[in-house]
Structures are given as structure tokens and as C-alpha cells.
N, C-alpha and C positions, 0 to 999 in steps of 0.2 A: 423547759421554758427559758427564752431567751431575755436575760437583761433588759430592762428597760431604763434607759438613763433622764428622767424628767428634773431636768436644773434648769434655771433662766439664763438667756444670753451673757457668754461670757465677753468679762470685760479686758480694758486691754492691760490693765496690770495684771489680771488674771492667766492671761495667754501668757503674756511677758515669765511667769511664775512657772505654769505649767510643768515644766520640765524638771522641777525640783519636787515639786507636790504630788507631782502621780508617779515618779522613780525614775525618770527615764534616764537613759544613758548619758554620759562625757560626752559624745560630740553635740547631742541637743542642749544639755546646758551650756557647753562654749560659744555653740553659736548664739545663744539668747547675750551671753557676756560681750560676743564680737559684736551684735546690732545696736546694742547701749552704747559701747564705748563708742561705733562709731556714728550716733546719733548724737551725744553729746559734744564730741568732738565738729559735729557743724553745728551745733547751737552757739557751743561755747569760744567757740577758735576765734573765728571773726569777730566778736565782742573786745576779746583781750588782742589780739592784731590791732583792732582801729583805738586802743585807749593806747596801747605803749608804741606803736605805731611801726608800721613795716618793712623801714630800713633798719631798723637794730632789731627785727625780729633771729631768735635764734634757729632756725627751721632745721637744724642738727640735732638738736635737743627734743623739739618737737615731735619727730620726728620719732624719735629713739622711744620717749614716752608715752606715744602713741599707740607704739608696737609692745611695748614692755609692759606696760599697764595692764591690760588685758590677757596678757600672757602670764601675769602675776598674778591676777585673780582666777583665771581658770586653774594654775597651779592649788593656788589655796583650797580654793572651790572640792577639786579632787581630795585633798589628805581631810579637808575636812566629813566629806563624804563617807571617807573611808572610817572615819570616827563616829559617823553617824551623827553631826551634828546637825542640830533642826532649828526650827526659828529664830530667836536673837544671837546664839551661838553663832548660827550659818551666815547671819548677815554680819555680824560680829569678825567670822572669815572674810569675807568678801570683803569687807571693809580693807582689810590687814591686807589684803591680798594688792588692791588697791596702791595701797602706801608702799609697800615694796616693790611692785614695778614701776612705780614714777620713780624710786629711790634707785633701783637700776635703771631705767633711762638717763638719768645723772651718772653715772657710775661709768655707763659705758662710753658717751662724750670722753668723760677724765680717762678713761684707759684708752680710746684710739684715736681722739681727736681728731673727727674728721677736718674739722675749720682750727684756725692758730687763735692764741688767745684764750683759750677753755682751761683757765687756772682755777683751783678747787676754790679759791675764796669765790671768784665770780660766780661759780657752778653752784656754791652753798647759798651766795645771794638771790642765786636767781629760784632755786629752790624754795627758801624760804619765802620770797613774791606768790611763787606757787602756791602754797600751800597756804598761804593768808586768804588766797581767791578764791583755792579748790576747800578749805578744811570746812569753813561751814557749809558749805555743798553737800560734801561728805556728812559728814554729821546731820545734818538734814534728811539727807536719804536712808541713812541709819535709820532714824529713828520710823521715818514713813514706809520705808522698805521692812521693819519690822511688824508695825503695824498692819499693812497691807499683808503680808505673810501670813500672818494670825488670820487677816479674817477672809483668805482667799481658804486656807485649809480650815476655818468653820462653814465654807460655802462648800468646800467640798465633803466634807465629813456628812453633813446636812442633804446632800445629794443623795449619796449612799444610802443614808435612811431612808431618804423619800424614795428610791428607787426598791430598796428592799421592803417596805411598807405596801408599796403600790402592788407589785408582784406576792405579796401575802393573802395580800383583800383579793386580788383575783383570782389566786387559789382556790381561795376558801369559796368562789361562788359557782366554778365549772364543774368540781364534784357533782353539787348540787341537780346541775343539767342533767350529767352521766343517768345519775339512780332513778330521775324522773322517766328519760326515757326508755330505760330496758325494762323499767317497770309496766311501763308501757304496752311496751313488744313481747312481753312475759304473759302476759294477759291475752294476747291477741294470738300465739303461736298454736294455743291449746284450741280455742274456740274459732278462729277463721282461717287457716294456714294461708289460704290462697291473699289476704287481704296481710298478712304477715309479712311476706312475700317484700309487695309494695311498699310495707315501712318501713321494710331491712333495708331495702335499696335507696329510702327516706333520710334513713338514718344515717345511712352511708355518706350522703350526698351531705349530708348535713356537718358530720363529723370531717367531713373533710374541709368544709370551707371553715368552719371552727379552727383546725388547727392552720388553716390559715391565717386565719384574724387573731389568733392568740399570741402569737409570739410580738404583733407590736401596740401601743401603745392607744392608736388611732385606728380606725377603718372607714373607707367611704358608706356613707349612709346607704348606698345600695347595696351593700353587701350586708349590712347590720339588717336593713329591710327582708334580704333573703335568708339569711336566719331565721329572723323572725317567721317569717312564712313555712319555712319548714316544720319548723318548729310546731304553732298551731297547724297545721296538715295532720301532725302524729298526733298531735293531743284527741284534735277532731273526730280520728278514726274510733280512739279510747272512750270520748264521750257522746258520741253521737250527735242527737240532736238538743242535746244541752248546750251545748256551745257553737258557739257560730263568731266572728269575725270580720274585721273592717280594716282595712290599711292605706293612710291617706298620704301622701307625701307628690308635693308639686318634682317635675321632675329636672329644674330646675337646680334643685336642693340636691338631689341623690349625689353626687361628687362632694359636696361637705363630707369633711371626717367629723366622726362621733369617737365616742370611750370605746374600744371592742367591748362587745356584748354587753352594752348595758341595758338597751330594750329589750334582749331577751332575758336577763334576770329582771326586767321591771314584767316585761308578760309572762315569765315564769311562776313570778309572786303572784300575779291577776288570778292565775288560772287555779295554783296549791293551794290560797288562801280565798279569796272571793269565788268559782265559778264550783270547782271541787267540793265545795263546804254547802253550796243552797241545791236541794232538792230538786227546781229546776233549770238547773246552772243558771246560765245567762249569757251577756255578749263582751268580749274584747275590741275598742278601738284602740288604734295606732296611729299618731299623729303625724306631722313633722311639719313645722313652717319656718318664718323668716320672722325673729322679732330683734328690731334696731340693727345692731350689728350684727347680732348672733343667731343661733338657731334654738327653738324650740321644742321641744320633744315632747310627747305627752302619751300614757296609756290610762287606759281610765275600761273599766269592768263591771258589769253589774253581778248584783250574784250576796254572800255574805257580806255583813258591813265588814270594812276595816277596824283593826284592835290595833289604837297605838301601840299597844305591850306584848303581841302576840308575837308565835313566833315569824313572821313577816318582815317585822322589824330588822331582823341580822342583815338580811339582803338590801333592805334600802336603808340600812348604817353604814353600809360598807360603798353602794352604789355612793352614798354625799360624799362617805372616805376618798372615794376615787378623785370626783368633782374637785374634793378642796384640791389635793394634792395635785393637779393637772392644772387645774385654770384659778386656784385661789380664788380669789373674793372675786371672781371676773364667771360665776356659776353660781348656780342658783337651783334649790332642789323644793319643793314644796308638796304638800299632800292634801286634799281636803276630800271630805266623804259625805253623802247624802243621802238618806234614806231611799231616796228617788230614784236618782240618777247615778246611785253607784260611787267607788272610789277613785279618787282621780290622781294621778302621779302627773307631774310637768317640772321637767326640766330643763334648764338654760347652759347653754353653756356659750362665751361672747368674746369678743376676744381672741389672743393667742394662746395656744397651751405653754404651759411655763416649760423655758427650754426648747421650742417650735422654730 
């Protein structure tokens, strides 16, 4: 089963980070170093041009700094890497890295002198201008650049959970499917071959659009709906005239994505726990509508009452698991039961899915 990466939209000091926080190579972290340097360098340039003004600009110097700078922090950047330093350590580098390629931009002025006049005492003053302008900048971004770090890799760390959580909870409910229906076809091979037949070739069709919808996160409700449908097909054959079925869905709706296979673990649980358990079964509906933004889902079964505490419960603990971890507080799962009218499952989901 393939990964599934459910995080919320990243941000832009997120991206900006990336290349540090998921390992990737020297040339992706230089280049995040080269778009800083030279985004600040047009925030910053024309600020300090129009205050010390642009006939005694040094654009020698500028220049050299411009190019040195950056070349000094990717240096750092690397031996730091190579040390394996991480969060305030790394920006701790970077910082340093910083400071010695302005310190060579000076450096190299005083050794080739492109312009006349470039004597260390000037070179040292105008350094020190610098770094009055740029130190708490520096220091600044230290401190926010450490912090941001920290909670970009608790948003990433936090990811991976939520990723390997989600992929655990759906684990544990396809099994489930599997044993239902060869139990099924177990049943039917000995006492009807000819009707066996048709629900091997059920089955087939079935298991194959499953292993489609399994490997991502979402599937269009038309395909969740043909699940569905095969699905009761085979059970129907199993229980005859005990069960019988309804499937509503405007077809408007059918290209919404749903959870993969949640209505067939919620008509799974219908059928194990309510229709299988009463003597003379009873019916499955299948819902789907439009409520505000979001969509609706509902299956509701007559047959035994619902056990909050029975075993039922695992599959729709796991179906909410999904919900939160997908849409958070933007989903909505609820149950109520009636003597009457049966058990009723309806769930919401509104919104984006987190990371969509």
C-alpha cells in the first residue's frame, strides 16, 4: 500500500526550509540560500542607496558582497551538514557563514582594488556601517529562523504520524472485507456452483476496483457507490431474501471524493452487525447528498438494534479516526438507533481535506 501524505498547505517558510528538513541535496539547499540572498538584496539595497545616497555608493564592494555572502553561507551550510548539525546549531552555521562572506567581500576589494581609494581603515569603516545595519537583521532572523525550523520539523514530524496512523486504521478495516467475502463464496461453491460462478467473477470485479481506490487517500463517490454495490450483490446472493437494498445518490454528487471505502466498512458493519444478527434480516439504505458546503453520507439498516460496545464499534472508531485525521474539526460522524426504524450512521465531511 502506497503512502499517503495527509499534511495541510505548506507554507512559505515551510517550502523556503524544505531542503534542509526532508535531506535533500547541496544544490537544493544553495539554491534556497541564492533566492534569500538575492531577495533581500532588493528589499534591502535601495533602502541603504537612497539613505547614504548614490554617488558615494561603493558598488565594488557591493558587489563583491553580494556574491561572497552566499558563497559563504552555502560553504558553512555544507561542513555543517557534514557534522550533521540541526536546528539552532544549523542556523547558528548559517548565521557564521553569513559573517564571513561579507568579511570576504571586504577582503577582496582590499586585495584587487578594482576602484582607487579602497584603504583598510575605509574598508573597516564601511564594514562596520554594515554591520550596525545588517547585525540586528542577522540576529533577528536567528532567532525567527530558529524558531520557524523547530516548528516546520514538528509539522513535519506530525505529518508522518498522521500519515502512518491513517494507513494503519485502513489496514485494519480491508482485512475485514477479505474474510467477509470468501466466507461468502465458501458457502456458495459447495451448495450452487453455477451461482458461485457469478460471484467469483463479483468478486473479481470487485477486488479489482478496491485495489484501486486503496492505494489513495480520496475516491470519487461513484466509484465508492460501485463498491458499494458489488458488494451487497454478494452478500444478497448469501442471504437471500433477508436482505434487500436502496442506493440514493443525486448524480450530480457522484465526482465528489469521499474517504476510500468508508461506506463499504459502514454497509459492512450494516450487514455483520444489524441484518446478519435478526432472524428476518432486513434492509440497507445508502445515502449521499449536499449539506452546506459539504457532502452527506448516510447508511442506516434495519435488522438488530445497535450495541454502542459491541464489536461494531472497532470499524466505526476507526471510520471517525479517518474523518478527524483528513478533514479535522471540518467532519462530522454521528450514530442514533430506533427501535423502528433501525440504526442510522451519517456522516459529514465539509471543507478541504487537510493537505488537498
Amino acid at each position: 500500500m502506497s503512502s499517503v501524505k495527509l499534511v495541510r498547505r505548506r507554507t512559505a517558510i515551510e517550502w523556503l526550509m524544505e531542503p534542509w528538513l526532508s535531506g535533500a541535496g547541496a544544490a537544493a539547499r544553495a539554491g534556497r540560500v541564492c533566492a534569500v540572498a538575492l531577495v533581500l538584496t532588493l528589499v534591502i539595497l535601495p533602502g541603504m542607496i537612497a539613505y547614504f545616497g548614490a554617488d558615494d555608493w561603493w558598488w565594488d564592494s557591493t558587489i563583491a558582497i553580494c556574491v561572497l555572502t552566499p558563497v559563504g553561507i552555502i560553504l558553512f551550510d555544507n561542513v555543517a551538514e557534514l557534522f550533521g548539525l540541526r536546528g539552532l546549531w544549523r542556523v547558528g552555521a548559517l548565521s557564521g557563514g553569513f559573517l564571513v562572506g561579507n568579511i570576504a567581500g571586504y577582503f577582496a576589494i582590499y586585495v584587487f582594488r578594482p576602484l582607487p581609494g579602497r584603504t583598510a581603515d575605509l574598508l573597516m569603516a564601511d564594514f562596520q556601517r554594515n554591520i550596525t545595519i545588517l547585525g540586528p537583521i542577522l540576529a533577528l532572523v536567528v532567532v525567527v529562523g530558529a524558531s520557524l525550523w523547530y516548528r516546520a520539523e514538528a509539522y513535519r514530524l506530525e505529518s508522518v504520524a498522521t500519515a502512518a496512523s491513517f494507513n494503519v486504521l485502513k489496514g485494519q478495516m480491508q482485512p475485514h472485507f477479505l474474510f467477509n467475502a470468501l466466507n461468502a463464496l465458501k458457502e456458495l461453491i459447495a451448495d450452487d456452483p453455477a451461482t458461485a460462478r457469478v460471484v467469483t467473477q463479483r468478486l473479481a470485479d470487485l477486488y479489482r476496483m478496491i485495489l484501486k481506490v486503496s492505494t489513495e487517500a480520496t475516491t470519487p463517490l461513484a466509484d465508492e457507490l460501485s463498491i458499494v454495490e458489488h458488494y451487497l450483490e454478494i452478500e444478497r446472493v448469501r442471504y437471500g431474501e433477508r436482505l434487500s437494498y436502496s442506493i440514493e445518490a443525486p448524480d450530480d454528487l457522484k465526482a465528489d471524493h469521499v474517504p476510500s471505502l468508508v461506506l463499504q466498512t459502514l454497509v459492512e458493519n450494516a450487514i455483520k452487525h444489524g441484518i446478519s444478527k435478526a432472524r428476518a434480516g432486513g434492509k440497507v439504505w445508502v445515502r449521499a447528498s449536499r449539506s452546506g458546503g459539504g457532502l452527506e453520507l448516510e447508511v442506516s439498516n434495519t435488522g438488530a438494534p445497535f450495541e454502542p460496545n459491541g464489536a461494531g464499534g472497532t470499524g466505526l472508531a476507526n471510520t471517525r479516526a479517518r474523518l478527524e485525521l483528513m478533514y479535522g474539526a471540518a467532519s462530522e460522524l454521528t450514530i442514533s438507533a430506533d427501535a423502528t426504524l433501525g440504526t442510522r450512521v451519517r456522516l459529514v465531511v465539509s471543507g478541504s481535506r487537510v493537505g488537498a
